[in-house]
N, C-alpha and C positions, 0 to 999 in steps of 0.2 A: 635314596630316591630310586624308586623304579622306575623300568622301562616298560613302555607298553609297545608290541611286537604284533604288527599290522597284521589281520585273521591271513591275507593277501600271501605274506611272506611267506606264513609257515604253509601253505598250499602249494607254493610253487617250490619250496626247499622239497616235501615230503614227494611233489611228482617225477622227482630228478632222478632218474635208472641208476641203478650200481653200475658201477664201472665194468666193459668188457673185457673179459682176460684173453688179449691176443695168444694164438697158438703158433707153437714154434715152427716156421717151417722148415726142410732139408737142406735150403739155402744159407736160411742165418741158423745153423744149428753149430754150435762148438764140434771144431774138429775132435773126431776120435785115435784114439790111440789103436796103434797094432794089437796089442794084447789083449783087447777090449773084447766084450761079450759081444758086442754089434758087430763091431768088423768081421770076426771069425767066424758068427752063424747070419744068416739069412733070417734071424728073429731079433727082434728087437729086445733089449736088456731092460731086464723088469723094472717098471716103473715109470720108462717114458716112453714117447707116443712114439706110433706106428708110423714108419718109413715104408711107402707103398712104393714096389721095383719100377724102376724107368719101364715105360712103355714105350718101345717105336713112336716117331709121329705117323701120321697117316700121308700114304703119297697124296704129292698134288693134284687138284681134279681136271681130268682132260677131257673135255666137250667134243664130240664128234659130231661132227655136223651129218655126215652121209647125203652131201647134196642141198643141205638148208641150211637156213640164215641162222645165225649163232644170236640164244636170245640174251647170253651176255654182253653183245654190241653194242652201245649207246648209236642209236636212232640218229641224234643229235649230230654226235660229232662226226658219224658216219666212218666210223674207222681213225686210219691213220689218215692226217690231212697232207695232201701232199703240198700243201702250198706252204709249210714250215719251215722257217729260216732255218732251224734248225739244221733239218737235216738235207740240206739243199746239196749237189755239188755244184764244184763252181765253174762257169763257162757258159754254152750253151744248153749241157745236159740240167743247169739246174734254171731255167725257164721256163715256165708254164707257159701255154700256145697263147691264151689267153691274155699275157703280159708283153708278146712280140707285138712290132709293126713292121711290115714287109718295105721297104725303101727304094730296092730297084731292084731289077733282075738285067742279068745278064749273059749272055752265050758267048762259051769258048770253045775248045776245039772238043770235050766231054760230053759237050752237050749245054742247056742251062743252067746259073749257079743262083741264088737270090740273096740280098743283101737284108738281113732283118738287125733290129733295134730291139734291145731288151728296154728295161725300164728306165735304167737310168741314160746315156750317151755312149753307152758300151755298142759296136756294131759287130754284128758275126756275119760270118759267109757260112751260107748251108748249101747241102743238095742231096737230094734224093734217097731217101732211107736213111738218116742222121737224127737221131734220136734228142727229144728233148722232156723236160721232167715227167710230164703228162701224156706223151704220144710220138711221133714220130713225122717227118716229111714226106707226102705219101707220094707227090707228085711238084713239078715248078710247068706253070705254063708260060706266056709270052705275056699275062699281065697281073697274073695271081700264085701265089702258093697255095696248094691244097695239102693240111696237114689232117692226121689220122691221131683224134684222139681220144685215149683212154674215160669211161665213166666210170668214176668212184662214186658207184651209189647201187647198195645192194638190194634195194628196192625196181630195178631198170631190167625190164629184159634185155638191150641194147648196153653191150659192154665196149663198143668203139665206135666216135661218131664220125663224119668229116670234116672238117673245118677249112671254110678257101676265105684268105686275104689276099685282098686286091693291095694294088701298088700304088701306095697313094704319095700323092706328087708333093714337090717343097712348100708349096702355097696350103697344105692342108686339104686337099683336092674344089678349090675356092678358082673360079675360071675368070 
């Protein structure tokens, strides 16, 4: 009995590529011996492939700005964010002005000191030039803090704004 061998088959067996002969590189290549033709000279020993000398890599590329915006900066994420858990410290310096609530101020024999609330129920005492993640205490008056802070945005001609929080009462300021 014969077989009859579909026109189909023998098309697609005949369009099938010979197989690629991978080439050996310096990496997976058999360790050479001391005495060897390769080792001793700088040419390679008749009959197998050329070993091309390590090249240096190239230093890494360093962008100078000379005064302007770096246009490898993502737009987006506008830099480093400073509002990242990550790299927070912990205390006051790592609160954004933005996350305080000023609670009460009060005067001692220094002058005025002001009571603010980070995010969670933590309370700090500031005063005057105390530094927090974003900017700093610029001023405490008799019913607000005015704090001085930093803009992360390279797009702003305006690199520090001011920022004044009133002292807002237990009730939510609700009369």
């Amino acid at each position: 009995m014969t077989s009859i061998v579909p026109s189909a088959a023998v098309v697609c067996l005949l369009s099938v590529p010979a197989p690629i002969v991978a080439q050996q590189t310096p990496a997976s290549a058999p360790a050479v011996e001391k005495g060897s033709a390769r080792a001793t000279s700088g040419t390679p020993a008749p009959g197998g492939p050329a070993v091309a000398p390590s090249a240096q890599p190239a230093p890494p590329y360093s962008y100078d700005a000379q005064g302007r915006r770096d246009p490898f900066l993502s737009l987006v994420a506008r830099g480093s964010d400073p509002g990242s858990a990550a790299t927070r410290p912990a205390g006051l310096p790592g609160l954004l002005i933005a996350e305080v609530a000023v609670k009460g101020i009060v005067r001692d024999r220094s002058g005025l000191i002001a009571m603010v609330q980070g995010p969670g129920t933590k309370t700090f005492i500031v005063h005057p030039g105390e530094k927090l993640m974003d900017g700093s205490v610029k001023a405490i008056t008799d019913d607000s803090v005015v704090f001085s802070q930093d803009v992360n945005d390279p797009l702003s001609m305006v690199k520090q704004k001011e920022v004044r929080k009133m002292v807002r009462s237990a009730d939510g300021g609700r009369e």
